[in-house]
N, CA, C and O atoms as a MOPAC input file, in Angstrom:
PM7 MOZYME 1SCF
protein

 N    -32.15800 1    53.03900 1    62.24300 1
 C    -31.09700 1    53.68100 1    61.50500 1
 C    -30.46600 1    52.64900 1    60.58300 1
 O    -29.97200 1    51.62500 1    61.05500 1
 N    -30.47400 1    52.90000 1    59.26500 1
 C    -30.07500 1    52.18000 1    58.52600 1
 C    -28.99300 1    52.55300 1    57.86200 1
 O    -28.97700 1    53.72300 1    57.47900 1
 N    -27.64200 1    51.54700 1    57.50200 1
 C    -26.40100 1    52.20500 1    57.20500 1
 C    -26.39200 1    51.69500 1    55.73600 1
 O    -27.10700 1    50.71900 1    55.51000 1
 N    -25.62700 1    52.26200 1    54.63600 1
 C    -26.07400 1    52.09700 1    53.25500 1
 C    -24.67000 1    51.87600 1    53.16800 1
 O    -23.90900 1    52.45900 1    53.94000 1
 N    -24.09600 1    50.77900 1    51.96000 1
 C    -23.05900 1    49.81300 1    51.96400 1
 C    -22.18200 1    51.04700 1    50.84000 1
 O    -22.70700 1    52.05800 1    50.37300 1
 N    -21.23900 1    50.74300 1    50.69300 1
 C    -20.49400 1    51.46500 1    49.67600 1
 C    -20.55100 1    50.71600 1    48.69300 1
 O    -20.36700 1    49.49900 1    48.70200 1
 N    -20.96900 1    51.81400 1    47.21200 1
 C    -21.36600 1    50.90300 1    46.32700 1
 C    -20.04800 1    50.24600 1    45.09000 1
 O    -20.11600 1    49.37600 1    44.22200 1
 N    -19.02000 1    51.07800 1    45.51200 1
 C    -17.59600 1    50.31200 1    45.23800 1
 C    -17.18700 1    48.47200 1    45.78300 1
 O    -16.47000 1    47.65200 1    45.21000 1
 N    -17.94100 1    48.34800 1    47.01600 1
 C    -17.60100 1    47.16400 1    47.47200 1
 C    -15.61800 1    47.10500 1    48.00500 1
 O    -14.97700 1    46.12200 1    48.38000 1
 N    -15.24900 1    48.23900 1    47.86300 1
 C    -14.05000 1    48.53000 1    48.46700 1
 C    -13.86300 1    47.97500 1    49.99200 1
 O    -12.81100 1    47.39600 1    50.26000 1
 N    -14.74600 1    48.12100 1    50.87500 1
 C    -14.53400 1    47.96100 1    51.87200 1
 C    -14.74600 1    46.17600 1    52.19700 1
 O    -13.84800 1    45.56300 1    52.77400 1
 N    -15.92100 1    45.53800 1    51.78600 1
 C    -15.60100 1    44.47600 1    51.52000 1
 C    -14.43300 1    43.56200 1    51.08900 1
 O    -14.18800 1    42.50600 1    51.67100 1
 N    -13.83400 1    43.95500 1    50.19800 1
 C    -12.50600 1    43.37400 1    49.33700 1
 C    -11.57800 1    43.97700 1    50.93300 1
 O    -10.89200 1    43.09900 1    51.45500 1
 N    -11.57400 1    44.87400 1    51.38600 1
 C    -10.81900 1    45.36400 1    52.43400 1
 C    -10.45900 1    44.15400 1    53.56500 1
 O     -9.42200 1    43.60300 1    53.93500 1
 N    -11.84100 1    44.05300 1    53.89600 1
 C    -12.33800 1    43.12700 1    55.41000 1
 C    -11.61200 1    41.12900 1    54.60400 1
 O    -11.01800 1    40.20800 1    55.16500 1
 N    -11.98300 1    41.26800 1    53.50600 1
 C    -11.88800 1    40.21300 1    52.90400 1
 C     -9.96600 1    39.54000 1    52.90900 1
 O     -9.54100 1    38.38800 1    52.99700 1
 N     -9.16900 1    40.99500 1    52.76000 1
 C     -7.98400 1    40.72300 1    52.30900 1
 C     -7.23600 1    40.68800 1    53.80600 1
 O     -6.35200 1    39.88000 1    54.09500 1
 N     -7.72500 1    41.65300 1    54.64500 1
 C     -7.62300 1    40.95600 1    55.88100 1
 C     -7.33300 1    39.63300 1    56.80400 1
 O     -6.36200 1    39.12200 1    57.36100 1
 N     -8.83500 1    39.35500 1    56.63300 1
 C     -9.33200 1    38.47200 1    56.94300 1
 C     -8.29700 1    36.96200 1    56.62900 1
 O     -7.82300 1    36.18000 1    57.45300 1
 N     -8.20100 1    36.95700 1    55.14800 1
 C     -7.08300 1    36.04700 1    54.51300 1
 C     -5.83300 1    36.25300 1    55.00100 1
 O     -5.09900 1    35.27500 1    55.14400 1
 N     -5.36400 1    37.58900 1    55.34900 1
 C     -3.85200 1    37.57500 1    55.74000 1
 C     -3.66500 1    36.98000 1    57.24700 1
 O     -2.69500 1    36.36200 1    57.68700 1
 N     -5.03100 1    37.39400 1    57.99800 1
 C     -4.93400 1    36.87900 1    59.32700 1
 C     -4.94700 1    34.99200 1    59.57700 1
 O     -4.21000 1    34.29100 1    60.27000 1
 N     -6.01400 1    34.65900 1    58.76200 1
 C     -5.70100 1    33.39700 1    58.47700 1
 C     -4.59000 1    32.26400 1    57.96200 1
 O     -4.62700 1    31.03600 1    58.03900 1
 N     -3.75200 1    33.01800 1    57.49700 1
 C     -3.00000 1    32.61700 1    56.71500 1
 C     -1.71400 1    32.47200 1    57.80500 1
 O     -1.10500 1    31.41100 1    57.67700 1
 N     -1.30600 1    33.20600 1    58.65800 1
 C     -0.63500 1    33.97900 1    59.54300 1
 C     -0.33600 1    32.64100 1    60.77600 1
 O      0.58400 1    32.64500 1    61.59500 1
 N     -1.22000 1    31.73400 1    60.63900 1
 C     -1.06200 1    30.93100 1    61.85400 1
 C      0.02500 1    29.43900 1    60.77000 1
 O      0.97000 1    28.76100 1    61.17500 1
 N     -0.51500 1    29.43100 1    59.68300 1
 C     -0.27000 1    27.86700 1    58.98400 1
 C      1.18000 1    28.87300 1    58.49600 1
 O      1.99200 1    28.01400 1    58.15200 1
 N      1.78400 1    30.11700 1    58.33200 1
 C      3.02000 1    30.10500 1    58.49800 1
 C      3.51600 1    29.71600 1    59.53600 1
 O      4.36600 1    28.84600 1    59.72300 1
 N      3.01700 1    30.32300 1    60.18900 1
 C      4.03200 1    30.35800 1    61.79700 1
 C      4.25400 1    28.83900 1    62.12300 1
 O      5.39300 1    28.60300 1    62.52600 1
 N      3.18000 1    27.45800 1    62.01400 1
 C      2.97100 1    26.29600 1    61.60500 1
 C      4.04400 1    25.93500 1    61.20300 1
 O      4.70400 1    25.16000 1    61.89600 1
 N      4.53700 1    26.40300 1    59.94400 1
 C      5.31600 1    25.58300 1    58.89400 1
 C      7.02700 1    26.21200 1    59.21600 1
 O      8.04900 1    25.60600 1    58.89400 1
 N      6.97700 1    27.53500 1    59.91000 1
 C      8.30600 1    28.33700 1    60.36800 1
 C      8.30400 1    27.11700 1    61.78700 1
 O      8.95200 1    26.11100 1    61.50100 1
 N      7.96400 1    27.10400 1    62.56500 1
 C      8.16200 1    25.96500 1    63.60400 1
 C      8.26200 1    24.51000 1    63.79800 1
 O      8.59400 1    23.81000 1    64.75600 1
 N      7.76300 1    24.20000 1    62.25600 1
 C      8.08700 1    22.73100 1    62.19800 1
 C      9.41300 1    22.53800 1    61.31600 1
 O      9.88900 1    21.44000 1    61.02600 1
 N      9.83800 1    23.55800 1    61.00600 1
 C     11.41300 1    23.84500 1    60.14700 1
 C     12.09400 1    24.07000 1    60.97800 1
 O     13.23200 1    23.73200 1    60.65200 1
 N     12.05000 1    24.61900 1    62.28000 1
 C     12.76600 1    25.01800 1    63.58100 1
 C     12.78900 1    23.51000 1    64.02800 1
 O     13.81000 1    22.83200 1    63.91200 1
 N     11.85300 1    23.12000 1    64.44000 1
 C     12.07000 1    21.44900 1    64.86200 1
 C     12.84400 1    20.93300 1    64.93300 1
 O     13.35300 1    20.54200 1    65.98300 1
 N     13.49400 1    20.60400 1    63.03700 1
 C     14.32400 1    19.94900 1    63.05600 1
 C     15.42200 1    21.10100 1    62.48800 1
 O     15.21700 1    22.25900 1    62.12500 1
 N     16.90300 1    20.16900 1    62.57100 1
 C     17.95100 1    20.70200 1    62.51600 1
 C     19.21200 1    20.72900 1    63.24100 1
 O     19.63700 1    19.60500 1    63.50900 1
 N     19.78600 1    21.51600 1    63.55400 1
 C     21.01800 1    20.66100 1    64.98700 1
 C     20.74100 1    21.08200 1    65.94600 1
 O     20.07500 1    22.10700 1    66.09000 1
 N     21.29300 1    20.22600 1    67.03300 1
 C     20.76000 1    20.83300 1    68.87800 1
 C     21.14400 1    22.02700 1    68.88900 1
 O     21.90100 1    22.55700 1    68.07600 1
 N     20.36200 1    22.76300 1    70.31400 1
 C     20.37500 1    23.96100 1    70.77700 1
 C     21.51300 1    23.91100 1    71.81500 1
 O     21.41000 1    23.04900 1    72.68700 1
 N     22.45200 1    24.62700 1    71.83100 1
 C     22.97000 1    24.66000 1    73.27300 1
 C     22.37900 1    25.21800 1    74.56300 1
 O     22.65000 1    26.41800 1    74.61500 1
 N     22.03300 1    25.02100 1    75.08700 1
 C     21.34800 1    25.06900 1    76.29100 1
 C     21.84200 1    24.96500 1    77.57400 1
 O     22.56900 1    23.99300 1    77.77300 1
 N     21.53600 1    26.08600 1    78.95700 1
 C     22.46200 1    25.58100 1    80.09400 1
 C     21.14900 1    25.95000 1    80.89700 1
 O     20.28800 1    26.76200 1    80.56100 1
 N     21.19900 1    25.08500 1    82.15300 1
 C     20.52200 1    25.57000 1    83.51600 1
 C     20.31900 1    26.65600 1    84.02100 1
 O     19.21700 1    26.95000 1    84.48400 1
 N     21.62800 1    27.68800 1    84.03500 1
 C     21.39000 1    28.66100 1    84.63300 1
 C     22.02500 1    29.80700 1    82.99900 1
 O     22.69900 1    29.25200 1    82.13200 1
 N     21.69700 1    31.16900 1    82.88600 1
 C     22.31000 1    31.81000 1    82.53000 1
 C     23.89500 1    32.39400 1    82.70000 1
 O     24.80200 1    32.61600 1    81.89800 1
 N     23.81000 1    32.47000 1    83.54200 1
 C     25.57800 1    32.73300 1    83.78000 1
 C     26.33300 1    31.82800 1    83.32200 1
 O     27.46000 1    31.99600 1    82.85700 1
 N     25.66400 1    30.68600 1    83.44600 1
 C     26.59900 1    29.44900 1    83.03900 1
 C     26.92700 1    29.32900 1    81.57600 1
 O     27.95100 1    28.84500 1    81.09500 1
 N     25.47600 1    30.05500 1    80.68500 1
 C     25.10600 1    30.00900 1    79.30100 1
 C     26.56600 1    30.92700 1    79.09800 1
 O     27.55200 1    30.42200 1    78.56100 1
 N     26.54800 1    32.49100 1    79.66000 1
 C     27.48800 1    33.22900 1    78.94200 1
 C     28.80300 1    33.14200 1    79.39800 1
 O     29.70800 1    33.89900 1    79.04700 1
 N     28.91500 1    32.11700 1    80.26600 1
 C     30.47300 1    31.77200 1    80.77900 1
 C     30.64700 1    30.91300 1    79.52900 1
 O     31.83300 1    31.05700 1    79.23000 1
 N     30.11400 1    30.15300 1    78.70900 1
 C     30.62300 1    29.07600 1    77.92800 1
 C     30.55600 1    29.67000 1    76.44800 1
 O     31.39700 1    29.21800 1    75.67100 1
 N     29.65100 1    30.64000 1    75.95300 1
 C     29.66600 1    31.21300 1    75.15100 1
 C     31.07500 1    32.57000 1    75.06700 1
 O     31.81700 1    32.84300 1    74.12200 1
 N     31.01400 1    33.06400 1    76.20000 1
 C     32.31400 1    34.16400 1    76.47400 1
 C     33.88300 1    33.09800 1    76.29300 1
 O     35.00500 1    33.55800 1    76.07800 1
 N     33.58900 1    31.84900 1    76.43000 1
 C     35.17500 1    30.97800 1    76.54500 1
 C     35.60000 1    30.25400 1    75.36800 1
 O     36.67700 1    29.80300 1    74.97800 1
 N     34.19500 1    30.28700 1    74.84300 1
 C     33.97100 1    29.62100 1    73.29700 1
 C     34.25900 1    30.73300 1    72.16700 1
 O     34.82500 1    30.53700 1    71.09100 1
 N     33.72700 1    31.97400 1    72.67100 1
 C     33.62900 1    33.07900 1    71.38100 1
 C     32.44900 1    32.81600 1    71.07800 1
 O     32.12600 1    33.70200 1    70.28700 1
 N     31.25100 1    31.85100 1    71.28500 1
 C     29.97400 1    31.36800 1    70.55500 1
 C     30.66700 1    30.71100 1    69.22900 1
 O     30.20500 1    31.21300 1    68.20400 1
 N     31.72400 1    29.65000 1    68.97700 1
 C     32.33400 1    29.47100 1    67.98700 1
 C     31.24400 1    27.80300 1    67.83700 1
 O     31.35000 1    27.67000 1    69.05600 1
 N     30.75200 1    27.09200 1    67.59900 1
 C     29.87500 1    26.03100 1    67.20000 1
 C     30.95200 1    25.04200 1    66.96800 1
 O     30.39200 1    23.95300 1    66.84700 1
 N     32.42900 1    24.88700 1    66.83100 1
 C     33.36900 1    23.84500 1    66.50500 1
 C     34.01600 1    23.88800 1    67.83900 1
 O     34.50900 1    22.88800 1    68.36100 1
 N     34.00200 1    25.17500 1    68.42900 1
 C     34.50400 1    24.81400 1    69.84300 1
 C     33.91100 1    24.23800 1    71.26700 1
 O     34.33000 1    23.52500 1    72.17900 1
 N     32.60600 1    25.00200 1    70.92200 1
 C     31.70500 1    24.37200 1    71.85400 1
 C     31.61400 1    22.96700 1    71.83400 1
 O     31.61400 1    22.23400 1    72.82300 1
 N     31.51600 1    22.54000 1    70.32500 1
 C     31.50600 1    20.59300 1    70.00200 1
 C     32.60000 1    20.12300 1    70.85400 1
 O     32.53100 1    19.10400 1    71.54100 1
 N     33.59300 1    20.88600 1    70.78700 1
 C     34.70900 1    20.17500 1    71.30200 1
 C     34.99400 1    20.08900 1    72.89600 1
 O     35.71500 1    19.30900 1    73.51900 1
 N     34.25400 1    21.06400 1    73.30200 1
 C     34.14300 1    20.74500 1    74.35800 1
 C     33.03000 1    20.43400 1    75.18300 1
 O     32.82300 1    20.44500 1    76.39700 1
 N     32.37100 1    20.15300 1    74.16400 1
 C     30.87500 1    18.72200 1    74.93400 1
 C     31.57700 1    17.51700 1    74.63100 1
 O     31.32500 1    16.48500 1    75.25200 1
 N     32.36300 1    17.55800 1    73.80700 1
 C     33.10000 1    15.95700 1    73.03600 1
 C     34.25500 1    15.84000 1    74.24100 1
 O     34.51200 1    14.65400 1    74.44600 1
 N     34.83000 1    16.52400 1    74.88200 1
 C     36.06100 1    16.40800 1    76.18100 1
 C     34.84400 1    15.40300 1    77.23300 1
 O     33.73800 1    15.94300 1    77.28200 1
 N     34.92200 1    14.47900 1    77.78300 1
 C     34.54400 1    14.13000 1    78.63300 1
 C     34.94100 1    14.80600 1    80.25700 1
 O     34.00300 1    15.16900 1    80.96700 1
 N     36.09300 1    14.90900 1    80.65900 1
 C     36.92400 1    15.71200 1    81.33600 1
 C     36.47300 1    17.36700 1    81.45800 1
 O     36.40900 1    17.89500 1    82.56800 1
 N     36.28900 1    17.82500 1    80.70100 1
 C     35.57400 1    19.28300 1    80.72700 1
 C     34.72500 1    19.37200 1    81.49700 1
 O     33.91900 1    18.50000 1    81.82300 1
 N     34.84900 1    20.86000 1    82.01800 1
 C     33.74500 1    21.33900 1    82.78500 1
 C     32.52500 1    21.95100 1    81.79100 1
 O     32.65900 1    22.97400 1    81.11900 1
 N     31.52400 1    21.26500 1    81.82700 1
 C     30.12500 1    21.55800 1    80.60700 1
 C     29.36000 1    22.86600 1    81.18700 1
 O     28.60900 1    23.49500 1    80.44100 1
 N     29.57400 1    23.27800 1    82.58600 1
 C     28.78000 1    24.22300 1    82.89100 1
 C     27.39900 1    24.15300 1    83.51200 1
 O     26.71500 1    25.02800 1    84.04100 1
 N     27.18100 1    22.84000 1    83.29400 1
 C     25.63000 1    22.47000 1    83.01500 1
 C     24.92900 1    22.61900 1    81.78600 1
 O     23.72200 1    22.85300 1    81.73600 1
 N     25.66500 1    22.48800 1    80.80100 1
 C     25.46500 1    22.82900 1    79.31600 1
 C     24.79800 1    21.51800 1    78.44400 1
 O     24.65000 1    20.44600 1    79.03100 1
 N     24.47000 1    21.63800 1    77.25400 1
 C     24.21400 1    20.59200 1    76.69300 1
 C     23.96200 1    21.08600 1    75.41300 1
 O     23.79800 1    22.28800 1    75.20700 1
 N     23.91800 1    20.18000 1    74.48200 1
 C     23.46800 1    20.68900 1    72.86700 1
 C     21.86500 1    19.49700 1    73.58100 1
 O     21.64300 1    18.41600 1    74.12700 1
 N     21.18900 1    20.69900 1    73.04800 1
 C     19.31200 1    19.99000 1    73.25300 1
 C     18.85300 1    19.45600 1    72.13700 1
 O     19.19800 1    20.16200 1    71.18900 1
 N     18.32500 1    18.67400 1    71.85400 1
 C     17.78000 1    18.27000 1    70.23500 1
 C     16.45300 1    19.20100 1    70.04000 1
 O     15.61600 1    19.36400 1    70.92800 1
 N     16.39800 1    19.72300 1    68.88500 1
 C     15.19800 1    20.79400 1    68.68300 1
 C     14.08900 1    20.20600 1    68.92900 1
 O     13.16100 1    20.88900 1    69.36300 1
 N     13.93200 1    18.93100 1    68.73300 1
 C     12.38100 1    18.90300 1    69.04800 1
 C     12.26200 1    18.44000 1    70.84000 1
 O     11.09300 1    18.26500 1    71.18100 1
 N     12.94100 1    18.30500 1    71.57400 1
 C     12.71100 1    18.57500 1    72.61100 1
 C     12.34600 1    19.84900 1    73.47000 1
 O     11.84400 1    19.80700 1    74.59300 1
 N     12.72600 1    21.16400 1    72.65700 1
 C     12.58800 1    21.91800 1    73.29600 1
 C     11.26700 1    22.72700 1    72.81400 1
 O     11.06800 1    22.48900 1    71.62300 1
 N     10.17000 1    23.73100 1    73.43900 1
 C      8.97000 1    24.27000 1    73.40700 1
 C      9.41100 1    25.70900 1    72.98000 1
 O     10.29200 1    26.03000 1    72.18300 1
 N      8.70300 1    26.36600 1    73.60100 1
 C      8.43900 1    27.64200 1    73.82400 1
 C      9.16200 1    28.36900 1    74.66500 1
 O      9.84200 1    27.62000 1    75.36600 1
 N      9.37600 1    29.85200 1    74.99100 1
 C      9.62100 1    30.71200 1    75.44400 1
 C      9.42300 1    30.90000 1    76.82300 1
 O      8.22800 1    30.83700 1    77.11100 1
 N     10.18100 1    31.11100 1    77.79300 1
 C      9.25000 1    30.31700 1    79.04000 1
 C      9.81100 1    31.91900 1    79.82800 1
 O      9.27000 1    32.35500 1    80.84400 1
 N     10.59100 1    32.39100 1    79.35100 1
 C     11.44200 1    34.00300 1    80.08900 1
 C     12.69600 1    34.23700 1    78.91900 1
 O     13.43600 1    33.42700 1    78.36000 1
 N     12.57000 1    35.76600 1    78.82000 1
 C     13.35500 1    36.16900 1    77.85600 1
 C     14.11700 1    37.72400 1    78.69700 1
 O     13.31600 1    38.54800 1    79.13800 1
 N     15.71300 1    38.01300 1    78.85800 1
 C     16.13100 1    38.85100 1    79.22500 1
 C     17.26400 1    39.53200 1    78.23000 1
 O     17.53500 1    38.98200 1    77.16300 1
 N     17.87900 1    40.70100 1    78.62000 1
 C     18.59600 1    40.99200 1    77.51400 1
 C     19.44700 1    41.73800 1    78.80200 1
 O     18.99200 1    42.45500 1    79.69400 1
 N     21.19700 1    41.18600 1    78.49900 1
 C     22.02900 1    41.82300 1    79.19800 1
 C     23.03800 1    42.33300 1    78.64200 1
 O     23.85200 1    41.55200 1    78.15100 1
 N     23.29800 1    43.86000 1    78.54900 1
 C     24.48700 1    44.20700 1    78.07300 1
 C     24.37900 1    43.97000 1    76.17000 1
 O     25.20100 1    43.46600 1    75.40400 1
 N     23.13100 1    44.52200 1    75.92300 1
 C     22.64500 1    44.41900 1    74.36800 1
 C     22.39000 1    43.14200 1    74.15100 1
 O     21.36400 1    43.21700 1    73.47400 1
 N     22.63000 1    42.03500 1    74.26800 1
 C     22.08100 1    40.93800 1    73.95200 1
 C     20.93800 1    39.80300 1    74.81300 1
 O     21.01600 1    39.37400 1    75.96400 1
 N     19.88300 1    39.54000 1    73.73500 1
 C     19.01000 1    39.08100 1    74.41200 1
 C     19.30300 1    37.28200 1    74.48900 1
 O     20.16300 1    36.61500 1    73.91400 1
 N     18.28700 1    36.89300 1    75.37500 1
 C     18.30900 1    35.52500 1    75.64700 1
 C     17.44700 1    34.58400 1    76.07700 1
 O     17.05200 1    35.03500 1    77.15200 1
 N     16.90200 1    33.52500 1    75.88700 1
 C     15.35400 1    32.75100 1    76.19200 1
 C     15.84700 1    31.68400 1    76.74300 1
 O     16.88200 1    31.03500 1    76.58800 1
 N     14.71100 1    31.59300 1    77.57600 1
 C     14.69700 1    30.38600 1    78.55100 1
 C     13.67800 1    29.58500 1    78.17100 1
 O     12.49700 1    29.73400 1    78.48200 1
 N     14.22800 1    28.57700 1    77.37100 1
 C     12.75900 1    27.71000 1    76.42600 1
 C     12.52000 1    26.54800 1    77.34500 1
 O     13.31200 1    26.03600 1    78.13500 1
 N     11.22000 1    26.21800 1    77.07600 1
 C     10.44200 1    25.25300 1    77.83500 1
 C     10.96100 1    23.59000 1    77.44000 1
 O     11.13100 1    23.22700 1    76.27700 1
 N     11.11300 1    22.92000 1    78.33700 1
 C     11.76300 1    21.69900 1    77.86000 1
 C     10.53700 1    20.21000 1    77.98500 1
 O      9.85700 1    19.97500 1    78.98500 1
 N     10.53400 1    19.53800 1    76.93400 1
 C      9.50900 1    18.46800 1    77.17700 1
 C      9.61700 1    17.84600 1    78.50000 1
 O     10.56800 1    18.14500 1    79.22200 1
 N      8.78400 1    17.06100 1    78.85900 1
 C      8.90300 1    16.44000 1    80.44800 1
 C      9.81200 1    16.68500 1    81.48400 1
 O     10.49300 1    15.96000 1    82.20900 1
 N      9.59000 1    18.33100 1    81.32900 1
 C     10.32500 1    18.66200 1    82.36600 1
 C      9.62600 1    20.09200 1    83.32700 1
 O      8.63000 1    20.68700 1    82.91500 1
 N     10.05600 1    20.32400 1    84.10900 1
 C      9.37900 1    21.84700 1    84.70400 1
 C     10.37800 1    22.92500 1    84.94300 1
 O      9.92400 1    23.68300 1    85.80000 1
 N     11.74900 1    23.36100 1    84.46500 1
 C     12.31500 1    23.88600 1    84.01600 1
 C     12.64300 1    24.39000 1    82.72600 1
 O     12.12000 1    23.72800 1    81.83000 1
 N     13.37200 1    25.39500 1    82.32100 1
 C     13.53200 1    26.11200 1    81.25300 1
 C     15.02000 1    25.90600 1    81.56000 1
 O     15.78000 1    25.74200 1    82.51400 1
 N     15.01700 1    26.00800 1    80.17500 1
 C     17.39400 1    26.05800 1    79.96000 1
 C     17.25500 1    27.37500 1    78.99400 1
 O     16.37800 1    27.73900 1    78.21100 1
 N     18.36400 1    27.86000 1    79.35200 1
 C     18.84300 1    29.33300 1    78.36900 1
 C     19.96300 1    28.85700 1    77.71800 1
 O     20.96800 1    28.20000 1    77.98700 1
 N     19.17700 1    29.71000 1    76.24900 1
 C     19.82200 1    29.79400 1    75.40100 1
 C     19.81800 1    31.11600 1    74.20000 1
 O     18.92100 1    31.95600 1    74.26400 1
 N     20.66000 1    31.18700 1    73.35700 1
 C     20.53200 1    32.46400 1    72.56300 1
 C     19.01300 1    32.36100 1    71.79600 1
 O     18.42100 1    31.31300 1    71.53900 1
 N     18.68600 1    33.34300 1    71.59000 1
 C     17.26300 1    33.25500 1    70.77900 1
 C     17.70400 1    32.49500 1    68.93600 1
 O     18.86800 1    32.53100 1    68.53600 1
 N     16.80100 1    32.01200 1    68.25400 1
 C     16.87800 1    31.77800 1    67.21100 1
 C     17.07400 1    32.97200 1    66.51200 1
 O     16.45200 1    33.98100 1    66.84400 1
 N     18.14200 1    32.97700 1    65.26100 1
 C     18.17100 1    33.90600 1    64.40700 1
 C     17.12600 1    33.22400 1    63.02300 1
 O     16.94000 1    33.89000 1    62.00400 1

């Protein structure tokens, strides 16, 4: 059984434009993650509860939170600002009460810290 090609070549150019978008698809994602890299730390905590106790006391305000990683005296929660390139991948992701949240993978370590997902 022999199948006879379309003589438009439509389907070719099809498989072709594909093919390129799929390829193409990884050296973004590449270049979106090495822009994530760098930039300012992540706040990050051990446990979740701890994440939205400090975010609920902060407002998620980024000048308040500084200020109170900068209190020595403060209770941190188990919190930390993470430097981006320490942290990996996605290691557990939950969503409570409409908002979601990831537990990213940390270099030389075997725990995950939560934090808000990247916007």
């Amino acid at each position: 059984m022999s199948r006879s090609r379309p003589a438009s070549g439509w389907a070719d150019r099809a498989v072709f434009a594909l093919a390129a978008a799929l390829t193409a698809l990884p050296c973004a994602a590449a270049e979106k993650g090495a822009a994530a890299k760098s930039g300012p730390p992540v706040v990050t905590c051990g446990s979740l509860a701890n994440l939205r106790m400090l975010l609920r006391d902060t407002k998620g305000e980024a000048a308040a939170i500084a200020r109170l990683f900068a209190d020595p005296k403060a209770d941190h929660l188990g919190c930390a600002a993470t430097p981006r390139d320490r942290l990996g991948g996605v290691a557990d992701h939950v969503v409570v009460g409409g908002t979601g949240y990831d537990c990213l993978t940390v270099k030389d370590s075997t725990v995950c810290r939560w934090a808000e997902p990247a916007k």
